[in-house]
VOBA-1610 file (N, C-alpha, C; in pm, whole numbers, padded with zeros to 5 digits, always signed):
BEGIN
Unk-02658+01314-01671Unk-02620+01341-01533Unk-02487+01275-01500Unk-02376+01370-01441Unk-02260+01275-01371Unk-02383+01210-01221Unk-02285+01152-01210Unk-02348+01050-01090Unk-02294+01107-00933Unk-02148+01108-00908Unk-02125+01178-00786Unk-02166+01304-00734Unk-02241+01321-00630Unk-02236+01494-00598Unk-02341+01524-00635Unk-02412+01490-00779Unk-02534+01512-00885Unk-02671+01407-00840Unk-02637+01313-00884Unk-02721+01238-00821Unk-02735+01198-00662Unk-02590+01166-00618Unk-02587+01142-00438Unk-02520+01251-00412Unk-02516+01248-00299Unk-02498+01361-00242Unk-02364+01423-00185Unk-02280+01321-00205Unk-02143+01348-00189Unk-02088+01401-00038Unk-02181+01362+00015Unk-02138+01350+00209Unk-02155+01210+00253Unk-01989+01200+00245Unk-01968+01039+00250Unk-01941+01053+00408Unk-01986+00924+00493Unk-01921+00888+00590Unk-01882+00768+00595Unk-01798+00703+00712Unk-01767+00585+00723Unk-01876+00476+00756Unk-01898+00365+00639Unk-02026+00244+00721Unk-01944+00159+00785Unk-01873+00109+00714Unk-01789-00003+00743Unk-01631+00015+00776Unk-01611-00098+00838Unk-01414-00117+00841Unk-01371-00238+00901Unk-01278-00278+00852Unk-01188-00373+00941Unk-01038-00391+00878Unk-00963-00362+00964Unk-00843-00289+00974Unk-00801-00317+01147Unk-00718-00333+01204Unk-00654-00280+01354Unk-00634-00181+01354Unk-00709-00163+01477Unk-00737+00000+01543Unk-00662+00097+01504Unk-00491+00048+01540Unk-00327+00145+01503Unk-00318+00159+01373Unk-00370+00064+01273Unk-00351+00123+01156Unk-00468+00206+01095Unk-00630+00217+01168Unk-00658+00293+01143Unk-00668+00465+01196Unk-00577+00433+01305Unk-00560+00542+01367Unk-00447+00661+01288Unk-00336+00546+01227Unk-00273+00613+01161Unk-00277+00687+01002Unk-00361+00583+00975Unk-00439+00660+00818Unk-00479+00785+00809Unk-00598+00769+00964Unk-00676+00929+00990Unk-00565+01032+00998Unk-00492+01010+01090Unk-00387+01136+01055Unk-00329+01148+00933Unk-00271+01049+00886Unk-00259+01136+00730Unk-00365+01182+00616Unk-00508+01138+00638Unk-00593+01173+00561Unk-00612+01293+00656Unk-00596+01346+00756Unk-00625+01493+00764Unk-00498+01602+00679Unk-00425+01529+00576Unk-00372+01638+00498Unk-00425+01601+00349Unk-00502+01530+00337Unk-00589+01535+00226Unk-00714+01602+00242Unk-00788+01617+00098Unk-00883+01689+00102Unk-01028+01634+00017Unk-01018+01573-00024Unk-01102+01441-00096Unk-01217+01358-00009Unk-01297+01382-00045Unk-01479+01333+00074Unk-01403+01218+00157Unk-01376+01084+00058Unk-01345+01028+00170Unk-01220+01021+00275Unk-01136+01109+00224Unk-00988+01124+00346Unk-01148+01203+00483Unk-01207+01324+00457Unk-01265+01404+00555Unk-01364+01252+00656Unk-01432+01163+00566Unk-01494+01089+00674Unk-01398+01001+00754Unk-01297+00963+00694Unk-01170+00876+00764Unk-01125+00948+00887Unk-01062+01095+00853Unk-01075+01186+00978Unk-01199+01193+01065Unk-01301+01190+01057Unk-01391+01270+01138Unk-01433+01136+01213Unk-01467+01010+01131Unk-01459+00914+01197Unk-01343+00824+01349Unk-01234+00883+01284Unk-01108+00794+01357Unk-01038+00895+01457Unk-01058+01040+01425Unk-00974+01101+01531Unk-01115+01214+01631Unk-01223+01212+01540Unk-01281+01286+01608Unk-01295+01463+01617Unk-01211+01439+01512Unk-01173+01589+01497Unk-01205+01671+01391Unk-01235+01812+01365Unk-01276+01850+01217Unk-01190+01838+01123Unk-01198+01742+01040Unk-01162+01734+00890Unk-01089+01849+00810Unk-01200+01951+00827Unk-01138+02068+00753Unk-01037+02167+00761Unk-00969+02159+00902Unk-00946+02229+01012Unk-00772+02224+00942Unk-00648+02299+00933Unk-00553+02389+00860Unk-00436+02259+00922Unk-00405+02192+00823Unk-00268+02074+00842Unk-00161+02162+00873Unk-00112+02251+00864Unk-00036+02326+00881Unk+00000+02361+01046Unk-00111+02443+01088Unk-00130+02438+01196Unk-00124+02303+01289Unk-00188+02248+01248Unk-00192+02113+01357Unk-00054+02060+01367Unk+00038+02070+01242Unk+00142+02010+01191Unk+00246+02097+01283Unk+00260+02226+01307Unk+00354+02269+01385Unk+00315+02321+01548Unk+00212+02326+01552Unk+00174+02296+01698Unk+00311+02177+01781Unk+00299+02221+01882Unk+00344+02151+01977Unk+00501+02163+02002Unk+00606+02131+01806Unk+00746+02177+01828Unk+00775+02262+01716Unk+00677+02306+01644Unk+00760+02396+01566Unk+00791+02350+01429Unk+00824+02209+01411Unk+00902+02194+01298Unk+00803+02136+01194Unk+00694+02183+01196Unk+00576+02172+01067Unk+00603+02196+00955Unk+00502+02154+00871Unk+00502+02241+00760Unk+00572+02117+00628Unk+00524+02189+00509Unk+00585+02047+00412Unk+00704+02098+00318Unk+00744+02025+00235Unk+00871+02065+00103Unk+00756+02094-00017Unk+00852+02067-00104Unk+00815+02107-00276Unk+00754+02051-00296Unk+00774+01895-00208Unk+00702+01764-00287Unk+00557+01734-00183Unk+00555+01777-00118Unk+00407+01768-00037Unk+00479+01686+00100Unk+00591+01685+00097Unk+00620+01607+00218Unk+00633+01661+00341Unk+00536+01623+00462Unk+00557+01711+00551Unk+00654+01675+00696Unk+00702+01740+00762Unk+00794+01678+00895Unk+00747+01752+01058Unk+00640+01769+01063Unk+00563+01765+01173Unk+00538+01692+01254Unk+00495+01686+01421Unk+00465+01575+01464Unk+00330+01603+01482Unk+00210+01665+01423Unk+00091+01615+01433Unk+00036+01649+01522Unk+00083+01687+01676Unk+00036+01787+01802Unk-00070+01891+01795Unk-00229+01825+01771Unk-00273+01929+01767Unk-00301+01999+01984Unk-00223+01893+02042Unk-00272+01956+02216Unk-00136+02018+02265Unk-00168+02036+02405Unk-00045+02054+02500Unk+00021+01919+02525Unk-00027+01781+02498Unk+00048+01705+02493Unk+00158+01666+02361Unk+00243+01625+02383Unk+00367+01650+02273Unk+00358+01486+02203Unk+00300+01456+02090Unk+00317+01294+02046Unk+00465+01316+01999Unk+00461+01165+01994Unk+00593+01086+01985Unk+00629+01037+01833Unk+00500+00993+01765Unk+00512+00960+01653Unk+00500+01121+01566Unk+00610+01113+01465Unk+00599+01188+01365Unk+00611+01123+01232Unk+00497+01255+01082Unk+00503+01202+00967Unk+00578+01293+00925Unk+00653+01223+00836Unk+00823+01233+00720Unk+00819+01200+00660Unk+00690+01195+00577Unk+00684+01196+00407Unk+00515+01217+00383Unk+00502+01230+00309Unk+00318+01207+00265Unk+00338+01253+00110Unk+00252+01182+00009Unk+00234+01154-00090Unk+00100+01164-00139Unk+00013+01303-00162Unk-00068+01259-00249Unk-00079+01176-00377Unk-00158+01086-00395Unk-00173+01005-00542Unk-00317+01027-00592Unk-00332+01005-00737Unk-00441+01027-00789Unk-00604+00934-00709Unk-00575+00827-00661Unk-00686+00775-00581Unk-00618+00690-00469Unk-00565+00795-00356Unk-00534+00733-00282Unk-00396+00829-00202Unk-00339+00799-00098Unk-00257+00894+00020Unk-00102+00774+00033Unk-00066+00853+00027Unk+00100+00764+00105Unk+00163+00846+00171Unk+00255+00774+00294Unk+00273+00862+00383Unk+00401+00752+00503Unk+00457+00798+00583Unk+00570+00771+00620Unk+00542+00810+00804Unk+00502+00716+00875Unk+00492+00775+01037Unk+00584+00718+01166Unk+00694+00795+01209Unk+00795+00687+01253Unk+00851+00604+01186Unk+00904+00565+01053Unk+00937+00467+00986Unk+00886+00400+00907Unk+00755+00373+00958Unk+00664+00283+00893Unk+00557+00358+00776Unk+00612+00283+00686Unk+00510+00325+00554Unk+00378+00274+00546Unk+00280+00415+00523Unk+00133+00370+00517Unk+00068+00377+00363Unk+00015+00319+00316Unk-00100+00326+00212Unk-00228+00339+00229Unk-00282+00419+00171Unk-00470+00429+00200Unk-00515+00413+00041Unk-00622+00348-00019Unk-00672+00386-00176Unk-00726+00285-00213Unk-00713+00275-00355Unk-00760+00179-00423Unk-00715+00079-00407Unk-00754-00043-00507Unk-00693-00163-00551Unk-00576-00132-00612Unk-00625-00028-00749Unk-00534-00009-00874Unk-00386+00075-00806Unk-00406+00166-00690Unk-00330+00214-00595Unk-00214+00085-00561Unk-00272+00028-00497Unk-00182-00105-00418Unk-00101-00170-00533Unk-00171-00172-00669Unk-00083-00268-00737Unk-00005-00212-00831Unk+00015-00057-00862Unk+00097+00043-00920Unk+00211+00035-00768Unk+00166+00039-00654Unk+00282+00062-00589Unk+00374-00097-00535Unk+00313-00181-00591Unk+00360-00358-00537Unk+00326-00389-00406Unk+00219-00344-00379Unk+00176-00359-00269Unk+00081-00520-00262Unk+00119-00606-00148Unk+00007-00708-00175Unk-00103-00734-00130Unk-00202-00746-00197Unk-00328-00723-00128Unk-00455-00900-00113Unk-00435-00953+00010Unk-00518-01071-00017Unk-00645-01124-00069Unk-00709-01208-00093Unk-00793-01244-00163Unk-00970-01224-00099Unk-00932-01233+00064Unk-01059-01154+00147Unk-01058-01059+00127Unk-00941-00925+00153Unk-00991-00810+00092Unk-01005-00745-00019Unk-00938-00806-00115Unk-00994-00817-00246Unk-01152-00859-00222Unk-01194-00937-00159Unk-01333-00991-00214Unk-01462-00883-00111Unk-01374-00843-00023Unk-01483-00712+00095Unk-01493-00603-00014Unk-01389-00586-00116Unk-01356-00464-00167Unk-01493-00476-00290Unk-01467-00562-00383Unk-01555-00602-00492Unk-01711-00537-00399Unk-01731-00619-00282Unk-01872-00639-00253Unk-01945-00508-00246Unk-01802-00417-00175Unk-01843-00307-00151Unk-01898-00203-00297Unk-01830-00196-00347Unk-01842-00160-00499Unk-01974-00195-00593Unk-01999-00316-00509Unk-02120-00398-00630Unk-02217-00290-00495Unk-02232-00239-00376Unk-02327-00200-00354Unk-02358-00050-00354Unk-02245-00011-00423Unk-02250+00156-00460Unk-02149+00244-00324Unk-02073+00127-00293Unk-01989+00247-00180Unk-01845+00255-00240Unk-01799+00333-00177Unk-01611+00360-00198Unk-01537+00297-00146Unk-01504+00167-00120Unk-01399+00066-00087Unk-01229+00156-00063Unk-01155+00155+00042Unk-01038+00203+00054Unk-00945+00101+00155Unk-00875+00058+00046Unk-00777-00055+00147Unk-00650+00026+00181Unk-00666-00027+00296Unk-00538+00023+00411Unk-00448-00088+00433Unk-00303-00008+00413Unk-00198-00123+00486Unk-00092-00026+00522Unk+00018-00133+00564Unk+00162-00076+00559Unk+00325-00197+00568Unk+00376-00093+00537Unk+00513-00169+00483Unk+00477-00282+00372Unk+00420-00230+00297Unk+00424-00354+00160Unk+00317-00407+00119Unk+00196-00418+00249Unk+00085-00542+00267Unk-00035-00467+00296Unk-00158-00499+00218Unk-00253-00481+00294Unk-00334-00537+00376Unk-00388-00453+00485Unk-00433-00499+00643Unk-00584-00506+00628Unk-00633-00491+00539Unk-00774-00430+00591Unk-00866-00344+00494Unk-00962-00290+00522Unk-01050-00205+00439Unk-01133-00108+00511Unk-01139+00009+00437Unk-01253+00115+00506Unk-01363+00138+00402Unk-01463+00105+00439Unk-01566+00138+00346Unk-01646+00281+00369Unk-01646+00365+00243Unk-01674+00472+00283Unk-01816+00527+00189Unk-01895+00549+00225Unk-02035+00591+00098Unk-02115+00755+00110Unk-02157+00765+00009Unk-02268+00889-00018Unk-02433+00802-00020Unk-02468+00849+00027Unk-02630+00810-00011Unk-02678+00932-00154Unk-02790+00834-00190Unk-02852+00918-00319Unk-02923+01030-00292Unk-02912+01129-00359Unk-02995+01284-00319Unk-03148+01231-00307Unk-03187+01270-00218Unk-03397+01311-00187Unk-03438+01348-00353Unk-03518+01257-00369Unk-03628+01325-00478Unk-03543+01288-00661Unk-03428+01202-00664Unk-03330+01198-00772Unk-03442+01106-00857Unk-03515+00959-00787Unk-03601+00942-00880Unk-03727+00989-00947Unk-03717+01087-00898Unk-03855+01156-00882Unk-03806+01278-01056Unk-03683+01316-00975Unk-03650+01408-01107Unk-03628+01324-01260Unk-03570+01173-01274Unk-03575+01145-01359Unk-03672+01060-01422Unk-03818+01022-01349Unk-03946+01035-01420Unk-04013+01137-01495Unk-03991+01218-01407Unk-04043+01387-01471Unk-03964+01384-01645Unk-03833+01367-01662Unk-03824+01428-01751Unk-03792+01297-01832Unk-03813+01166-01811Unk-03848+01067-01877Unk-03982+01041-01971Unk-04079+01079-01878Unk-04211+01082-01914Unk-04211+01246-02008Unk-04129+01299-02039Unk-04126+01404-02138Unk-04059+01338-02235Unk-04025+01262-02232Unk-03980+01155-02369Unk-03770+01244-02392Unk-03794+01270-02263Unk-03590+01282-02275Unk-03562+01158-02203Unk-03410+01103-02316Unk-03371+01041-02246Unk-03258+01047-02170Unk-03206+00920-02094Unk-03123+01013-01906Unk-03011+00896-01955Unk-02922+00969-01928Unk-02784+00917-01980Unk-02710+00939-01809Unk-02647+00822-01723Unk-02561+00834-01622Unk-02439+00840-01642Unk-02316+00930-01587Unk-02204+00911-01636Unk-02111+00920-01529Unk-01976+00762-01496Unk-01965+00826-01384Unk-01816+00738-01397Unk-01732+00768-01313Unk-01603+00722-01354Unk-01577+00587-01210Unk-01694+00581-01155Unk-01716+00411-01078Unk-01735+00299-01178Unk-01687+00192-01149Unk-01739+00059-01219Unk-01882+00047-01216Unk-01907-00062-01316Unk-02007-00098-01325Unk-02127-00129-01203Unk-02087-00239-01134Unk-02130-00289-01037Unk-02186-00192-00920Unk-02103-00049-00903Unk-02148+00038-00823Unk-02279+00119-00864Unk-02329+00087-01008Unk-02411+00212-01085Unk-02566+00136-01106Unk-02526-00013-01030Unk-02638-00075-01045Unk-02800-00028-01052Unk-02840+00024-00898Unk-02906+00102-00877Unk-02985+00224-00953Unk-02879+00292-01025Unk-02949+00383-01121Unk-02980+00343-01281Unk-02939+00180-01284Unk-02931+00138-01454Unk-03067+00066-01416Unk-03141-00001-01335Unk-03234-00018-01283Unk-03355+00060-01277Unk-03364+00188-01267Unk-03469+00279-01316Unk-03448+00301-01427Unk-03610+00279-01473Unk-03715+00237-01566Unk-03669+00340-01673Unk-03670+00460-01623Unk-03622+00574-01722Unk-03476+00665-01780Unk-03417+00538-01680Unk-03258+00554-01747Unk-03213+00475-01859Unk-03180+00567-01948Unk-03165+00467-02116Unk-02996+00436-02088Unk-02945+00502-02063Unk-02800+00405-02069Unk-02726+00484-01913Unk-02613+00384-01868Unk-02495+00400-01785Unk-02406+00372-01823Unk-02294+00499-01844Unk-02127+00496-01898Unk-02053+00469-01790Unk-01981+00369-01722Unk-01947+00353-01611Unk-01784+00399-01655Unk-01678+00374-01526Unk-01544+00367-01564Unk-01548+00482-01641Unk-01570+00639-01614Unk-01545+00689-01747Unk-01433+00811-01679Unk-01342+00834-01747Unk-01288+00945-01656Unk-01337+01079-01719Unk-01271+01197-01676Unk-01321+01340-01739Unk-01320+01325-01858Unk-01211+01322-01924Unk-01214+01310-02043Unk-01341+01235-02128Unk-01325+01143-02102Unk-01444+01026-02161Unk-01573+01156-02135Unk-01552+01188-02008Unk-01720+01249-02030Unk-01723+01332-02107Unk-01624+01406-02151Unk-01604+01539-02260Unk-01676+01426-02388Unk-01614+01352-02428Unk-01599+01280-02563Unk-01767+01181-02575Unk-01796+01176-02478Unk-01908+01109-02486Unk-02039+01238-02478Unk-02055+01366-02422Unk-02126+01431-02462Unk-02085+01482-02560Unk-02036+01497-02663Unk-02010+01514-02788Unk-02057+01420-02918Unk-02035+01287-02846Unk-02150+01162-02972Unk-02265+01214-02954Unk-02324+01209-02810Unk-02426+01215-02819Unk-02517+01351-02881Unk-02446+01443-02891Unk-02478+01566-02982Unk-02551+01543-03101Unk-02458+01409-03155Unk-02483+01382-03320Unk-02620+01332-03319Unk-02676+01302-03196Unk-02835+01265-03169Unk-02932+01320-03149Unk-02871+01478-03116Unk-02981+01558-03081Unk-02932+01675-03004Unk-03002+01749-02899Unk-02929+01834-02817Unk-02950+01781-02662Unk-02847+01835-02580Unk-02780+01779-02515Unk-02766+01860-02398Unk-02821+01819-02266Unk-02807+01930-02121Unk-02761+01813-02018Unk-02600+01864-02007Unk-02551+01844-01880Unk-02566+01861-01738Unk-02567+01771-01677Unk-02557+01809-01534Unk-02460+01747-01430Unk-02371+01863-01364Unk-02225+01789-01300Unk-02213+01928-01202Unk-02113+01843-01161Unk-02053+01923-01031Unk-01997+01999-01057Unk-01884+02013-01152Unk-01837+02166-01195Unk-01741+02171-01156Unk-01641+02061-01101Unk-01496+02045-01077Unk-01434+01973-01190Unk-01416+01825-01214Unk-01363+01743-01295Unk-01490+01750-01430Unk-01614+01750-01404Unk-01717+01784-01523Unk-01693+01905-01574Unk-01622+02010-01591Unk-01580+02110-01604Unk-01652+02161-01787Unk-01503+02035-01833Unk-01490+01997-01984Unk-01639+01954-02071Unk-01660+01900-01986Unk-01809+01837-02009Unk-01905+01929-02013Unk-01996+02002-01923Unk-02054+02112-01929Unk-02011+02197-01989Unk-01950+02232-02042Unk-01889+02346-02168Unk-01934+02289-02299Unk-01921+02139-02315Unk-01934+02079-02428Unk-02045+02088-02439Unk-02132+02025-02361Unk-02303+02007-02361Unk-02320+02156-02418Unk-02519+02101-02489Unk-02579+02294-02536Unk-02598+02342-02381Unk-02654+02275-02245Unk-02674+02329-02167Unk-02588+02259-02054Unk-02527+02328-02011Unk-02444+02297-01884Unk-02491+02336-01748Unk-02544+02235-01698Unk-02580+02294-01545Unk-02520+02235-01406Unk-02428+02331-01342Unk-02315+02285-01281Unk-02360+02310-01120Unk-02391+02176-01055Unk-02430+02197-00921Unk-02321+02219-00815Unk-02355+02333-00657Unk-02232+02355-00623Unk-02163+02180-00540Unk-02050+02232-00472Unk-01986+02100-00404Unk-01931+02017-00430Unk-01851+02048-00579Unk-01784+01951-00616Unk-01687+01915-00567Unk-01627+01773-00584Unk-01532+01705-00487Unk-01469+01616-00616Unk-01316+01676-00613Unk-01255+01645-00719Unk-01229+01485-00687Unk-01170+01415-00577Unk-01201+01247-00661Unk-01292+01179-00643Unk-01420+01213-00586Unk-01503+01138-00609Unk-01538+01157-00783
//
């Protein structure tokens, strides 16, 4: 089993945060031009507004000058009313786990750890340590800052699907064994390495890894995948049986 989406359920909302208000006000608007579970709870949480709803549109509402370049950068002011805001974004940056983005001047970061410290960003030793905690309890940790520093953290989670332990007794007690595979750390996978009938957890693994790791395990026997069918793609092809549940959400 991958773990995101498969096992939980991949409707993350916001539990936690602490951050100032303005900087989380300003995140949400740029996570409404992302598309990734947790940019949608950051939106739905902070502005109140649907998540899913066309950046484009919202982006040229009000003066017209919406819309992005080659590079994803957009120069809109964000107007989704008849009132005209003041602040506009002039740059945005998707990154592989994590958003950058430019509002009035001021540069924002949303993401990881590994985010903050590819970009020299500095991040202190409390939120470093909110971030860990969050992680050791199975949620998505996302530190927020700007101009250089980080401010703060949003903690964002999925709960586990209805009935997940239930499915892997059933086919435990058939003498298969349940392999978790999931590209979270360790500390987050606690929970499922803990039932009785899970023989191993591959943590940290990215797509790839999952390709390469249902493939050893071949040399053991035969082999039925189960993933979301976005980034598990590779994986379910590899497996003898691939069974690809809908809703996948490419970074979780």
């Amino acid at each position: 089993f991958d773990k995101t989406v498969t096992l939980t359920t991949g409707a993350m909302d916001v539990l936690e945060a602490e951050a100032p208000a303005d900087l989380l006000d300003a995140v949400a608007r740029l996570e409404q031009r992302a598309s990734h579970p947790a940019a949608k709870a950051i939106v739905t949480a902070y502005t109140g507004e649907d998540a899913t709803r066309d950046s484009d549109q919202s982006d040229t509402a009000g003066d017209g000058n919406g819309g992005t370049d080659g590079n994803g950068n957009g120069n809109g002011n964000g107007s989704g009313d008849d009132t005209e805001r003041t602040d506009r974004i002039t740059e945005f940056t998707n990154h592989r786990t994590g958003i950058e983005g430019v509002i009035d001047g001021t540069t924002y970061l949303a993401g990881s750890l590994d985010l903050f410290a590819e970009r020299g960003w500095t991040v202190d030793d409390s939120i470093e340590s909110r971030v860990e905690n969050a992680r050791g309890s199975g949620r998505l940790p996302v530190v927020v800052g700007r101009d250089g520093a980080a401010e703060g953290s949003i903690v964002v989670g999925d709960e586990p699907r209805d009935g997940w332990e239930d499915t892997i007794s059933r086919l435990g007690a058939r003498g298969t064994d349940i392999v978790v595979l999931t590209g979270d750390n360790e500390a987050a996978t606690d929970f499922f390495e803990r039932h009785e009938d899970v023989t191993h957890v591959f943590a940290t693994v990215p797509p790839a890894g999952k390709t390469a790791t249902i493939r050893r395990l071949k040399s053991d026997g035969r082999v039925a995948m189960v993933g979301d069918g976005t980034n598990d793609a590779p994986a379910l092809a590899a497996a003898d049986l691939g069974i690809s549940l809908g809703g996948g959400t490419a970074l979780a």
